[in-house]
C-alpha positions as CSV (number, residue, x, y, z in Angstrom):
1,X,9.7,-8.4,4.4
2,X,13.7,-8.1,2.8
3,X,15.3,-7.5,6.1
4,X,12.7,-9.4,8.8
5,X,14.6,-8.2,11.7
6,X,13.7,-4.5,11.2
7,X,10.1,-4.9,11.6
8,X,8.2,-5.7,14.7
9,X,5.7,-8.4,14.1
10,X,3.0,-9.0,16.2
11,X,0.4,-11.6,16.6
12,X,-3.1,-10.0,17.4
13,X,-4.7,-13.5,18.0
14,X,-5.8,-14.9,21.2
15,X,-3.0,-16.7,23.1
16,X,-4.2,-20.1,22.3
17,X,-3.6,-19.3,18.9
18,X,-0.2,-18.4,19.2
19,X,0.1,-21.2,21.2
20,X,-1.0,-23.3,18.6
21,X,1.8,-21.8,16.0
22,X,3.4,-18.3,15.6
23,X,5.7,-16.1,13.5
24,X,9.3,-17.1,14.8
25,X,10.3,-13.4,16.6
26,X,6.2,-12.6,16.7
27,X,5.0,-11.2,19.8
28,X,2.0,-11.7,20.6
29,X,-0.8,-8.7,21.9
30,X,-4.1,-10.1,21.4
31,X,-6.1,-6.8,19.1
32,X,-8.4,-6.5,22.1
33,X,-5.6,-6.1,24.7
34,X,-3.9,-3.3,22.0
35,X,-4.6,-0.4,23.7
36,X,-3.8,-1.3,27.4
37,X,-0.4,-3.0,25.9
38,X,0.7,0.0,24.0
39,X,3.4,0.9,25.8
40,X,4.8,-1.9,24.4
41,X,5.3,-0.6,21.3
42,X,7.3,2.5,19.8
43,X,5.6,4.8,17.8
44,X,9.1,4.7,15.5
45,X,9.1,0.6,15.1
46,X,8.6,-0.8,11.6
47,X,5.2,-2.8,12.5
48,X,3.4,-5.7,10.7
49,X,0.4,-7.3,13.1
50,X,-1.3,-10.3,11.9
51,X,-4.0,-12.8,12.8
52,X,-5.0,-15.7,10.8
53,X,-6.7,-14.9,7.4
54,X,-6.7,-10.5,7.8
55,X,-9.8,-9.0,9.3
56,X,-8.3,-8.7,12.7
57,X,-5.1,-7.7,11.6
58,X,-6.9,-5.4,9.4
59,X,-8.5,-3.7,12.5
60,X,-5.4,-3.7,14.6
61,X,-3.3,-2.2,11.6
62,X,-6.4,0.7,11.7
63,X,-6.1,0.7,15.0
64,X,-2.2,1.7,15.7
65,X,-2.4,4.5,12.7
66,X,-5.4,6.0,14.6
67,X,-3.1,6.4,17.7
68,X,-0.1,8.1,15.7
69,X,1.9,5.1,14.4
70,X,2.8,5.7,11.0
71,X,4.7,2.5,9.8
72,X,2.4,-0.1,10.0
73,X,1.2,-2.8,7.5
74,X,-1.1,-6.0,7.9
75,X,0.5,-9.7,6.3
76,X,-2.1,-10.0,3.7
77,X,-3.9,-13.2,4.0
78,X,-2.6,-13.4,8.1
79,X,-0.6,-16.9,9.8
80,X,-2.7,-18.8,7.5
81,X,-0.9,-17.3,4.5
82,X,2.0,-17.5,5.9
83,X,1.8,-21.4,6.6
84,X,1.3,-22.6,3.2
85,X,4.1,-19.9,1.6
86,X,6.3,-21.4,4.0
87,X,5.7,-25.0,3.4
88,X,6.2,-24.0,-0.4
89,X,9.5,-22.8,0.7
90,X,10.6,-26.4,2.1
Protein backbone atom coordinates (compact mmCIF):
# COMPACT_ATOMS: atom_id res chain seq x y z
CA UNK A 1 0.00 0.00 0.00
CA UNK A 2 2.48 3.19 -1.62
CA UNK A 3 0.13 5.88 -0.43
CA UNK A 4 -1.81 4.24 2.87
CA UNK A 5 -4.03 7.14 3.23
CA UNK A 6 -5.93 6.43 -0.04
CA UNK A 7 -7.31 3.21 0.84
CA UNK A 8 -9.89 2.47 3.38
CA UNK A 9 -8.86 -0.41 5.59
CA UNK A 10 -11.06 -2.20 7.50
CA UNK A 11 -10.90 -4.83 10.18
CA UNK A 12 -13.53 -7.68 9.67
CA UNK A 13 -12.64 -9.32 13.07
CA UNK A 14 -14.76 -9.35 16.11
CA UNK A 15 -14.31 -6.28 18.35
CA UNK A 16 -12.23 -8.06 20.83
CA UNK A 17 -9.86 -8.56 18.26
CA UNK A 18 -9.42 -5.21 17.38
CA UNK A 19 -9.34 -4.51 20.77
CA UNK A 20 -6.54 -6.67 21.20
CA UNK A 21 -4.41 -4.80 18.20
CA UNK A 22 -5.50 -3.07 14.92
CA UNK A 23 -4.24 -1.39 11.73
CA UNK A 24 -3.43 2.30 12.87
CA UNK A 25 -6.48 4.22 10.59
CA UNK A 26 -8.38 0.52 10.47
CA UNK A 27 -11.97 0.68 11.09
CA UNK A 28 -13.36 -1.93 12.24
CA UNK A 29 -16.90 -3.82 10.73
CA UNK A 30 -16.85 -7.18 12.00
CA UNK A 31 -17.55 -9.58 8.22
CA UNK A 32 -20.88 -10.58 9.86
CA UNK A 33 -22.08 -7.01 10.55
CA UNK A 34 -20.97 -6.14 6.62
CA UNK A 35 -24.11 -5.89 5.17
CA UNK A 36 -26.14 -3.93 7.87
CA UNK A 37 -22.94 -1.42 8.06
CA UNK A 38 -22.68 -0.74 4.49
CA UNK A 39 -23.59 2.43 4.34
CA UNK A 40 -20.60 2.99 5.81
CA UNK A 41 -18.73 2.51 2.96
CA UNK A 42 -18.52 4.20 -0.61
CA UNK A 43 -18.80 2.14 -3.42
CA UNK A 44 -15.76 4.64 -5.02
CA UNK A 45 -13.30 4.02 -1.75
CA UNK A 46 -10.00 2.18 -2.36
CA UNK A 47 -10.79 -0.87 0.13
CA UNK A 48 -8.43 -3.41 1.77
CA UNK A 49 -10.47 -5.59 4.67
CA UNK A 50 -8.49 -7.88 6.80
CA UNK A 51 -8.74 -10.33 9.65
CA UNK A 52 -5.98 -12.30 11.10
CA UNK A 53 -4.45 -14.90 8.79
CA UNK A 54 -7.08 -14.40 5.31
CA UNK A 55 -10.12 -16.61 5.17
CA UNK A 56 -12.40 -13.99 6.61
CA UNK A 57 -10.98 -11.26 4.83
CA UNK A 58 -11.14 -13.42 1.90
CA UNK A 59 -14.98 -13.72 2.34
CA UNK A 60 -15.55 -10.06 3.10
CA UNK A 61 -13.37 -9.05 0.03
CA UNK A 62 -16.03 -11.63 -1.97
CA UNK A 63 -18.50 -10.15 -0.29
CA UNK A 64 -18.17 -6.14 -1.19
CA UNK A 65 -17.40 -7.08 -5.06
CA UNK A 66 -20.76 -9.13 -5.01
CA UNK A 67 -22.58 -5.81 -3.86
CA UNK A 68 -20.91 -3.52 -6.68
CA UNK A 69 -17.58 -2.50 -5.10
CA UNK A 70 -15.03 -2.69 -7.58
CA UNK A 71 -11.73 -1.69 -5.74
CA UNK A 72 -11.29 -4.09 -3.22
CA UNK A 73 -8.31 -6.28 -2.13
CA UNK A 74 -7.67 -8.60 0.94
CA UNK A 75 -3.91 -8.05 3.09
CA UNK A 76 -2.67 -11.46 2.25
CA UNK A 77 -1.76 -13.35 5.20
CA UNK A 78 -4.37 -10.77 7.42
CA UNK A 79 -3.16 -8.66 11.05
CA UNK A 80 -1.01 -11.55 11.70
CA UNK A 81 1.09 -10.76 8.56
CA UNK A 82 1.16 -7.58 9.24
CA UNK A 83 2.55 -7.94 12.86
CA UNK A 84 5.69 -9.75 12.12
CA UNK A 85 6.40 -7.39 8.71
CA UNK A 86 6.12 -4.66 11.00
CA UNK A 87 8.32 -5.78 13.79
CA UNK A 88 10.90 -6.51 10.85
CA UNK A 89 10.54 -2.92 10.08
CA UNK A 90 11.79 -1.77 13.74
Amino acid sequence: MADRNSYKVIDVRSPGDYGKGHIEGAVNIPHEEMKGRLGEISLNDKIVVHCNKGTTGNAAQNLLINLGFKNVYNLSGGYSQYKMELKSIK
